[in-house]
ZAMARGU-4260 file (C-alpha; in steps of 0.2 Angstrom, whole numbers, plus 5000, padded with zeros to 4 digits):
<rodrens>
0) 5856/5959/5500 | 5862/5942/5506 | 5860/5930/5490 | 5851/5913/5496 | 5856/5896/5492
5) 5845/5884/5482 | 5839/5872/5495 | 5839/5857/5484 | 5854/5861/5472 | 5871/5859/5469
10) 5879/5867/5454 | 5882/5849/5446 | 5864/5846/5448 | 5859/5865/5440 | 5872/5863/5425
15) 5864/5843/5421 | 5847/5851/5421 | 5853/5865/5407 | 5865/5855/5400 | 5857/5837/5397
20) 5838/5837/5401 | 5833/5846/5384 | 5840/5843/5368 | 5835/5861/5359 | 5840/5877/5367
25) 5824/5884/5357 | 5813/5872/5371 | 5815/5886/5382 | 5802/5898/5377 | 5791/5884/5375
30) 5791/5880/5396 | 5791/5898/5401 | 5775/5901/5390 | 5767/5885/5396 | 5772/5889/5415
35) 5762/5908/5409 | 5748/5897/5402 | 5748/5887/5418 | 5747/5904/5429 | 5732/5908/5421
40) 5725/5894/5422 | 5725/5893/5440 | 5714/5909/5438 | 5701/5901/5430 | 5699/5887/5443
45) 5698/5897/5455 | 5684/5907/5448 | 5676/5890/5448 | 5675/5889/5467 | 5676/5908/5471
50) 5660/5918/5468 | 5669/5934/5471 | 5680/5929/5455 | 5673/5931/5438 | 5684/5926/5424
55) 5683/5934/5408 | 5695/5926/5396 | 5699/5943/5385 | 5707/5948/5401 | 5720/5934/5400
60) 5735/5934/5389 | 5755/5930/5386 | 5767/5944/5380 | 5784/5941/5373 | 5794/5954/5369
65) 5813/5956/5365 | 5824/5972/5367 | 5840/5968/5356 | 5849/5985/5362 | 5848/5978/5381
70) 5850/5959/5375 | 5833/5955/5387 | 5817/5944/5381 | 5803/5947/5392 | 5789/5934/5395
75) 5772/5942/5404 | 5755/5932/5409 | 5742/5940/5417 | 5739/5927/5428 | 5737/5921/5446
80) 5756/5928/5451 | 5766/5921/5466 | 5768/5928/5484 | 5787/5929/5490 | 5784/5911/5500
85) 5778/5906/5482 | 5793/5912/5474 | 5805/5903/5489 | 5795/5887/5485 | 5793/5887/5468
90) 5808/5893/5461 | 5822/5892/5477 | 5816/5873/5475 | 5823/5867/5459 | 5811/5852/5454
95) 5797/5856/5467 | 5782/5862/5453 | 5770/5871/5461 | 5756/5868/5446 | 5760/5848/5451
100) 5754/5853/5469 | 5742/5866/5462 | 5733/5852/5452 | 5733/5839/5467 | 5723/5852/5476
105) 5709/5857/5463 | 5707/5841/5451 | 5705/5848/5431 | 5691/5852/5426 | 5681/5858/5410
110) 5692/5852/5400 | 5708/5862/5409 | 5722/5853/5414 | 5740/5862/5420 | 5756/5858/5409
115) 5770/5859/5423 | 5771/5847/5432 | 5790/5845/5437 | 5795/5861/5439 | 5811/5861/5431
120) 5806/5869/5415 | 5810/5887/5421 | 5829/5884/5424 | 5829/5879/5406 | 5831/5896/5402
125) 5846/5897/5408 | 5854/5889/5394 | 5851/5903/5385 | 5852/5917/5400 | 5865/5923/5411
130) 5854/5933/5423 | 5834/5929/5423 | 5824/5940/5433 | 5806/5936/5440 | 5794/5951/5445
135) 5778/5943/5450 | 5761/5950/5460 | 5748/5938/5467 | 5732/5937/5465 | 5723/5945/5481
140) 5742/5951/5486 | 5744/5969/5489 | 5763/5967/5487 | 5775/5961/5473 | 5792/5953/5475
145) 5808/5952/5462 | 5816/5934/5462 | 5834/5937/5453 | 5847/5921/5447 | 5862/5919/5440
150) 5863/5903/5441 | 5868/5888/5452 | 5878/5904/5466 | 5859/5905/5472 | 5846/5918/5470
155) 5838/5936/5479 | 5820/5939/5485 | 5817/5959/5487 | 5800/5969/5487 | 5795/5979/5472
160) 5784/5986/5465 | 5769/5982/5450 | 5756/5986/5445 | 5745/5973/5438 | 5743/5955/5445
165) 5754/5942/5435 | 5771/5936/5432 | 5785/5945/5422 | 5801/5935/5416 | 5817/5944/5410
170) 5830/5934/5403 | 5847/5944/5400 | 5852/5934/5384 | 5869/5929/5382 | 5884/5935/5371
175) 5885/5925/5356 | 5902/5911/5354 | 5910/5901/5342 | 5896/5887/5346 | 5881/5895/5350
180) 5872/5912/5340 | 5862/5917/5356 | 5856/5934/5347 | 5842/5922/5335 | 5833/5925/5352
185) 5830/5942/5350 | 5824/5941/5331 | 5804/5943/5329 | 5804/5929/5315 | 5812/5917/5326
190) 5803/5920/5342 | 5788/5919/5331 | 5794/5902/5323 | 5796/5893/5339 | 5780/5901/5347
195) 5769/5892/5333 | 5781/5878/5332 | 5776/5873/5351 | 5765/5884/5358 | 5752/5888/5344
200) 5739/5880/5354 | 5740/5888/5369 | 5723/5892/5374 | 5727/5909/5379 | 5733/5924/5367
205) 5752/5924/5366 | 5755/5942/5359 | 5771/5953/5352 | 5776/5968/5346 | 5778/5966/5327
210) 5788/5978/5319 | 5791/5980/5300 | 5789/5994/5285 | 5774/5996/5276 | 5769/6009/5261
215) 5765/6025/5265 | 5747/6027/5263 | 5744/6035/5244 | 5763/6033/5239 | 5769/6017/5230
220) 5789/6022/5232 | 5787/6029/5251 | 5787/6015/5265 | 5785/6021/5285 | 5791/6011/5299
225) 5776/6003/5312 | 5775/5992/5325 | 5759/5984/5329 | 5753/5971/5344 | 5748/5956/5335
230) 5742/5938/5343 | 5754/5925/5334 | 5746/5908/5341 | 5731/5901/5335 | 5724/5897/5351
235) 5709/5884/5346 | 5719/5869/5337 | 5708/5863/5323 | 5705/5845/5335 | 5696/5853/5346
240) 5681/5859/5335 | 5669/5848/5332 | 5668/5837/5316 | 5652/5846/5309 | 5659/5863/5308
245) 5673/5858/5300 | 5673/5856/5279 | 5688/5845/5270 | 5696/5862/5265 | 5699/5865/5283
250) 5706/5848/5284 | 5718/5851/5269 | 5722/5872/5274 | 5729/5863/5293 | 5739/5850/5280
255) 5747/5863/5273 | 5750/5873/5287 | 5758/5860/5295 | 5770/5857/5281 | 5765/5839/5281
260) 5767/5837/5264 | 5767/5849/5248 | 5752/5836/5241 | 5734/5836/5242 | 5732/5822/5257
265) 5718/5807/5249 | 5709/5805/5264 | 5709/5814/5285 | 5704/5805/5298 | 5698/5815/5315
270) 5699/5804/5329 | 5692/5808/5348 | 5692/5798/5361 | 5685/5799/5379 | 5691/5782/5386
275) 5702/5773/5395 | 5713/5785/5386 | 5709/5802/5381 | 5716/5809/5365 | 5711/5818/5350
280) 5720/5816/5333 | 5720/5823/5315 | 5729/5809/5303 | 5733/5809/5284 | 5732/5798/5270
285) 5744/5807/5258 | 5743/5807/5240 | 5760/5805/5233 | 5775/5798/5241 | 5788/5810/5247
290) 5804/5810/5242 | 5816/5802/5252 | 5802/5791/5258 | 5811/5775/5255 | 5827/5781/5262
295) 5837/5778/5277 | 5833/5798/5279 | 5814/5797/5282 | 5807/5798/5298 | 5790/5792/5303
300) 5780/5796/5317 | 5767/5807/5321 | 5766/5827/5331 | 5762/5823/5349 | 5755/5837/5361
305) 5751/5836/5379 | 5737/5850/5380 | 5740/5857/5365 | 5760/5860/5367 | 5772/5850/5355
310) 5782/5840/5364 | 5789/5828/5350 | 5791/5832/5331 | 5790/5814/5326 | 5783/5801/5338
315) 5786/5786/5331 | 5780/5775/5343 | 5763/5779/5336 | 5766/5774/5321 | 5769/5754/5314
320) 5781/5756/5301 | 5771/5747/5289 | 5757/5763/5291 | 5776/5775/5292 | 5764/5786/5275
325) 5753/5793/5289 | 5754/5811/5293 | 5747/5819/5307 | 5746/5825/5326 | 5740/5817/5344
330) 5735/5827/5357 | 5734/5820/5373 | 5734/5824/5393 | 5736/5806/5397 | 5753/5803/5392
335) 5765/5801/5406 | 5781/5812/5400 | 5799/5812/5406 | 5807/5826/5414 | 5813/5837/5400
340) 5796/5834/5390 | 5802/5830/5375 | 5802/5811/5377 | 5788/5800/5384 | 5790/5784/5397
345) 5783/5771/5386 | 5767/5766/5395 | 5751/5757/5393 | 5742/5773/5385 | 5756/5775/5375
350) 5751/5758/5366 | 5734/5758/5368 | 5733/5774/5357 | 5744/5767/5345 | 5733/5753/5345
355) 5717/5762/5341 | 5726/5775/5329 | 5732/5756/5317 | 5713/5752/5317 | 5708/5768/5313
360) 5721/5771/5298 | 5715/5752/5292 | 5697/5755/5294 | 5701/5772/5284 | 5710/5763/5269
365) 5697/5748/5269 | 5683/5761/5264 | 5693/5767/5252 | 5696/5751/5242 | 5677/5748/5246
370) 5669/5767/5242 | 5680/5775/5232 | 5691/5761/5221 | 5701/5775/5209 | 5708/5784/5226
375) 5714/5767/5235 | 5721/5763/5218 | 5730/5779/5218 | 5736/5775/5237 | 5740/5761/5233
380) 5752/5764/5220 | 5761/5776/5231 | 5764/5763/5245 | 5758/5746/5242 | 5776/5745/5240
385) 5777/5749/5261 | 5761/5737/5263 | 5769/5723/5255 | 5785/5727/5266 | 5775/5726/5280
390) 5769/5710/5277 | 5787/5701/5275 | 5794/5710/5290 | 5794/5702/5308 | 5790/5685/5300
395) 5773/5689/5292 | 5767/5693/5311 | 5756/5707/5303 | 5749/5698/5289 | 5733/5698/5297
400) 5732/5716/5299 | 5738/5720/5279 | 5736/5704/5267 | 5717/5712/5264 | 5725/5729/5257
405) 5736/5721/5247 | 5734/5722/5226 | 5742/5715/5210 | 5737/5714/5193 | 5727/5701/5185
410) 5730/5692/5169 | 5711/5690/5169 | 5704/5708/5174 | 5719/5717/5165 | 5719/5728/5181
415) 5725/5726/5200 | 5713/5717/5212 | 5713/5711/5230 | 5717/5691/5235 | 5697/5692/5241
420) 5692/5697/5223 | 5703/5686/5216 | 5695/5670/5228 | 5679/5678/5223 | 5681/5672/5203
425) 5692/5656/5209 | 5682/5639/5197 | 5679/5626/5210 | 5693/5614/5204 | 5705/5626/5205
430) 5718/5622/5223 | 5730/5637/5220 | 5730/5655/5220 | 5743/5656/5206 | 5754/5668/5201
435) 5769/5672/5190 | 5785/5684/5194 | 5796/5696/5181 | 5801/5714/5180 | 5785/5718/5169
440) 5769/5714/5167 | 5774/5712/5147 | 5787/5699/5152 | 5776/5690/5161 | 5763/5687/5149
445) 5775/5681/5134 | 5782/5669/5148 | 5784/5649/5141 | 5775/5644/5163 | 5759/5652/5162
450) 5754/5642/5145 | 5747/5626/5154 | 5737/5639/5169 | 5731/5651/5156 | 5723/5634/5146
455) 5715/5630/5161 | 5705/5646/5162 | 5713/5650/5181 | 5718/5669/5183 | 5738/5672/5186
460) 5743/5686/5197 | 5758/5696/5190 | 5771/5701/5204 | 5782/5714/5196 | 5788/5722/5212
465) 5804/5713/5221 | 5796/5712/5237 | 5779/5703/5231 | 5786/5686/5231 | 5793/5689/5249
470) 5776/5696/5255 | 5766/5681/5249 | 5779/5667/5257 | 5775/5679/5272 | 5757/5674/5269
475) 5759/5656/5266 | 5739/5656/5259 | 5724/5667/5260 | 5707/5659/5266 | 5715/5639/5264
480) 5721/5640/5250 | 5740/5644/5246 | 5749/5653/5234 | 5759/5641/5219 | 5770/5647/5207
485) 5769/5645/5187 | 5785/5639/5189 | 5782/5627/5201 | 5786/5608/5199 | 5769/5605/5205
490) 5755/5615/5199 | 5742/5604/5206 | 5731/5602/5190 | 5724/5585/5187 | 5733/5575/5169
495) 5726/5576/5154 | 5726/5563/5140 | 5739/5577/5132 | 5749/5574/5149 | 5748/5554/5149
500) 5756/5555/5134 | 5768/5567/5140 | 5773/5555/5153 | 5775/5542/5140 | 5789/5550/5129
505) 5797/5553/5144 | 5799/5535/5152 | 5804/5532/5131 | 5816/5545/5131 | 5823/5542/5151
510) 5840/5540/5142 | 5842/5556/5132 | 5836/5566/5149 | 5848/5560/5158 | 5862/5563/5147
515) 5856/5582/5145 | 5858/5582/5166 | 5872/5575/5164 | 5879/5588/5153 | 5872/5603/5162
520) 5877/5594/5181 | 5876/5607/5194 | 5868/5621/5183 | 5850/5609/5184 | 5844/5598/5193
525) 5838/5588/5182 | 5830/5587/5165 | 5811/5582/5159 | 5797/5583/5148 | 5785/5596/5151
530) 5767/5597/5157 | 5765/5616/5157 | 5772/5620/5138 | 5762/5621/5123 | 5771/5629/5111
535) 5786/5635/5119 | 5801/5622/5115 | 5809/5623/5134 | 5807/5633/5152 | 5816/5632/5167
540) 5802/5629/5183 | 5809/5627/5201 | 5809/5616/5216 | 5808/5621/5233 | 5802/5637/5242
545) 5817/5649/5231 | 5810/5654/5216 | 5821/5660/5199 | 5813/5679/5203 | 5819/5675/5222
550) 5835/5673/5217 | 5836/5686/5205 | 5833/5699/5217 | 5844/5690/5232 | 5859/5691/5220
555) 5856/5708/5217 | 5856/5715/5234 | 5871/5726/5241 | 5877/5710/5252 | 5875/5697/5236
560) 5866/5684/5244 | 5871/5667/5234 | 5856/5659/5237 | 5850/5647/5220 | 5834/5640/5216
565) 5834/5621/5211 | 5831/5622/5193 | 5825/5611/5181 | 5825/5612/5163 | 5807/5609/5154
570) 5808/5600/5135 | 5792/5600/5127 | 5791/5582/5120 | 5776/5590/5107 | 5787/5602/5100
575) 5799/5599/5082 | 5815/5603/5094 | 5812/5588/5104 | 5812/5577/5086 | 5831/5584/5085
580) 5836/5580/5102 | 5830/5563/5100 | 5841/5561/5085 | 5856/5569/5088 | 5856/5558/5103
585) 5855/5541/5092 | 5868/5548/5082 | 5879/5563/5089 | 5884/5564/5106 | 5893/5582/5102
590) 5878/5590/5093 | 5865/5584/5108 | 5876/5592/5120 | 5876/5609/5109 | 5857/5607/5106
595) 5856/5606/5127 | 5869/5622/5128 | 5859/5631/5117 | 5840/5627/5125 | 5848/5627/5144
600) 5856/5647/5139 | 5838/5650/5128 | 5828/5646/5145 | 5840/5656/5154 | 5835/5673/5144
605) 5819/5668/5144 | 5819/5672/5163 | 5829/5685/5162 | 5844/5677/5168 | 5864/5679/5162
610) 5870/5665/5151 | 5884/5661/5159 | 5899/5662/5146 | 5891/5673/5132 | 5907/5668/5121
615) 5903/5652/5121 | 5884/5655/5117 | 5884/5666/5102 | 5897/5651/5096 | 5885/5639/5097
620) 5873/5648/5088 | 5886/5650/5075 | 5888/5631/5075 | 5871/5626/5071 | 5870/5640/5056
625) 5885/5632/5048
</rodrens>
């Protein structure tokens, strides 16, 4: 029999399609079951226009079966078939779909839709096949036809015979090299992982022949060989149900299954829209952070189906990075795909669902901090952390969106609590939302800056996390009014008569502060009394938007940054050490530059910092003591 050319096809044009359109070799079984799926489909509308048709669904279904002694993997639908100038058109024509034209003809409906539309998916089993062999009787057809390939050297149309109406694919798998290990395509476990990894939501039965060894009925020791024909897909996805038939455990069983995590997710959400945008999604709020979830490892995104066929692992255009915790699945006919169907053209209903799927997962956590506190608390100890992030990323552009989910502790409540809270409890005279930095919250309440805020009655919050101070610089302030540190130069608190006299000593003592910053040039800039201290001898407070915390954490990262806060070194004029200072300054230039050292390096641990030649510290010490 003459072979026939492909009448759109070159041999460079056959090997791209195998060898660059899909990135898995595995994605092959997935278009040959949705092309079966699509056969059948074009049964059932049909029978929506055709009274002499009646479709009955248990007469539909998909059969895989694999013969590893004849290296062949068979794919059978029961449905609508092709005639021969079907097979010429559909399959001589390499990207000519026949579902594409198919669907123009007969528009979906009742929920249908057809998955081919590009009609290159068949060749795609050539990447694993060296011959593929296509017996196929039509509907209404009294005769059935054999379309045979082996590759781009063209293709033979003969007459045949079958039985039953329907399509049956047989791939001649190839030998195994070096590279590839074609035989996994044979195995029942394997064929069965990538049917349930793709195809589990096929609405139609997808069959095989399981074989295995069982006990012999009555004997414990004796075990029988058996081989039964068992449906591996689930067919009905849990998305589709509606709402009320569902209970929480057949939210958390799906978790599981899905091997979204091995935790017990917080909260689901069960989104469907019929919009602009159609699309049904199961999200999860997970419980406990996964390993390597701050890792350059981690992958976010999200399962996207297009009718209930996986076509990405992790779509991470659905998700914003600072939501990246979100586990879950979209299932969408909307969506427009690329050729191989694995990737999607980033388009308007791409974003709009991404859009409603941020609201929702906000929505979701803002019940939580409002319904059921000790859960959000839990969440939010798990990834506050990527909140927070997502605030100082993009230069605060999603403050909006997060600085209402955010939480820290409070030196008032003992416990974490939101900026609104927080606002909720601020006195009318107070112009800050203050707060104080450290690596604990027990360093942060022995800390010489939150004396003078504490005495005033305002509540501090505590940022212990390295990213806190970042986030709320993102925020800048948080309904009018902004965020001040304890160890701000200005705390913005109106002068007491304690603080007049403050300011007193100071202009008296103008001379001794100056010779301190003179001794401690370009460590400080500069030297004063105190209006925050009570019974703390000396602080360090800053100048400026870098804070000592900021820097810390700056110095510390992989590239080092050497970026300094302006200091300035705090003397409390009310303390006995001041009385000293005062003398040693009428009297002993040396011993005044020894008592500065010593409360400069004191102020220094105080905030955690290095002392800068701790030689020369512990001498000093030593010095006083004699």
């Amino acid at each position: 029999m003459a072979k026939k050319q492909f009448k759109a096809e070159s041999k460079r044009l056959l090997e791209m399609m195998i060898n660059s359109i899909y990135t898995q070799k595995e994605i092959f079984l997935r278009e040959l079951i949705s092309n079966a799926s699509d056969a059948v489909d074009k049964i059932y509308y049909k029978a929506l226009t055709d009274d002499q048709l009646v479709f009955n669904k248990e007469d539909y279904y998909i059969k895989v079966t694999a013969d590893k002694a004849a290296r062949t993997l068979t794919i059978t639908d029961t449905g609508i078939g092709m005639t021969k100038e079907d097979l010429e058109n559909n399959l001589g024509i390499i990207a000519k779909s026949g579902s594409l034209a198919f669907k123009k003809e007969n528009e979906a409906q009742d929920g249908h839709n057809i998955i081919g539309q590009f009609g290159v998916g068949f060749y795609s089993a050539f990447m694993v096949a060296d011959d593929i062999t296509v017996i196929s009787k039509a509907l209404g057809s009294d005769e059935a036809y054999k379309w045979e390939s082996t590759g781009a050297d063209g293709y033979t149309i003969e007459p045949c015979e079958k039985d039953t109406v329907g399509t049956e694919i047989t791939l001649k798998i190839k030998e195994s090299n070096e590279e590839e290990q074609y035989e996994e395509f044979l195995e029942q476990y394997r064929l069965k992982a990538i049917i349930k990894k793709y195809s589990d939501f096929i609405r139609y039965p997808i069959k095989m022949d399981i074989t295995g060894k069982r006990p012999v009925e009555g004997s414990e020791e004796e075990f029988e060989d058996y081989s039964d024909e068992q449906t591996v897909n689930s067919m009905v996805p849990i998305w589709r149900k509606n709402k009320n038939e569902l209970t929480d455990a057949d939210y958390e069983n799906f978790y599981t299954e899905k091997r979204y995590g091995f935790d017990k997710p917080l909260k689901h959400i069960h989104i469907s829209v019929d919009g602009a945008v159609r699309y049904q999604a199961i999200l999860y709020i997970p419980e406990n952070t996964p390993f390597d979830f701050y890792t350059k490892e981690y992958e976010k995104g999200l399962e996207l189906y297009s009718n209930g066929v996986l076509i990405m692992d992790k779509c991470s255009d659905l998700l914003p990075d600072y939501f990246g915790f979100v586990k879950g699945m979209v299932d969408s006919e909307d969506l427009s795909l690329n050729i191989s169907r694995e990737l999607l053209q980033h388009d308007r209903q791409l974003k709009l669902i991404a859009k409603n799927i941020q609201s929702k997962i906000k929505g979701q956590l803002q019940g939580l901090l409002k319904d059921e506190r000790e859960k959000y608390e839990s969440f939010y100890k798990a990834f506050g952390r990527q909140l927070k992030f997502g605030v100082y990323n993009d230069y605060g552009m999603n403050k909006d969106v997060l600085q209402d989910l955010l939480m820290f502790y409070s030196s008032k409540e003992k416990k974490v609590v939101t900026l609104d809270e927080y606002i909720a409890r601020m006195p009318e005279d107070q112009k800050y939302i203050y707060y104080a930095s450290g690596e604990s919250i027990e360093r942060i309440e022995k800390l010489p800056q939150t004396e003078m805020v504490s005495d005033k009655g305002y509540e501090i919050l505590y940022f212990t996390d390295d990213i806190d101070e970042f986030a709320i610089k993102s925020i800048m302030s948080y309904k009018e009014k902004e965020f001040k540190s304890v160890s701000s130069g200005d705390l913005g608190i109106e002068p007491d008569a304690k603080d007049e006299q403050t300011e007193a000593e100071e202009n008296e003592s103008k001379d001794l502060f100056a010779a301190m910053s003179e001794f401690l040039s370009g460590k400080v800039k500069s030297v004063r009394a105190s209006k925050r201290l009570k019974s703390h001898p000396v602080c360090l407070s800053t100048e400026g938007e870098v804070t000592i915390e900021m820097e810390k954490i700056l110095k510390a990262m992989p590239n080092g940054q050497d970026i300094k806060a302006d200091k300035v070194l705090e003397i409390n004029v009310n303390h006995a050490v001041f009385q000293s200072l005062k003398d040693a300054h009428e009297k002993d230039k040396e011993k005044l530059n020894l008592y500065t050292s010593l409360l400069y390096n004191q102020a220094l641990l105080i905030e955690g910092l290095p002392v800068g030649d701790p030689v020369e510290f512990t001498n000093d010490i030593c010095k006083v003591m004699v």
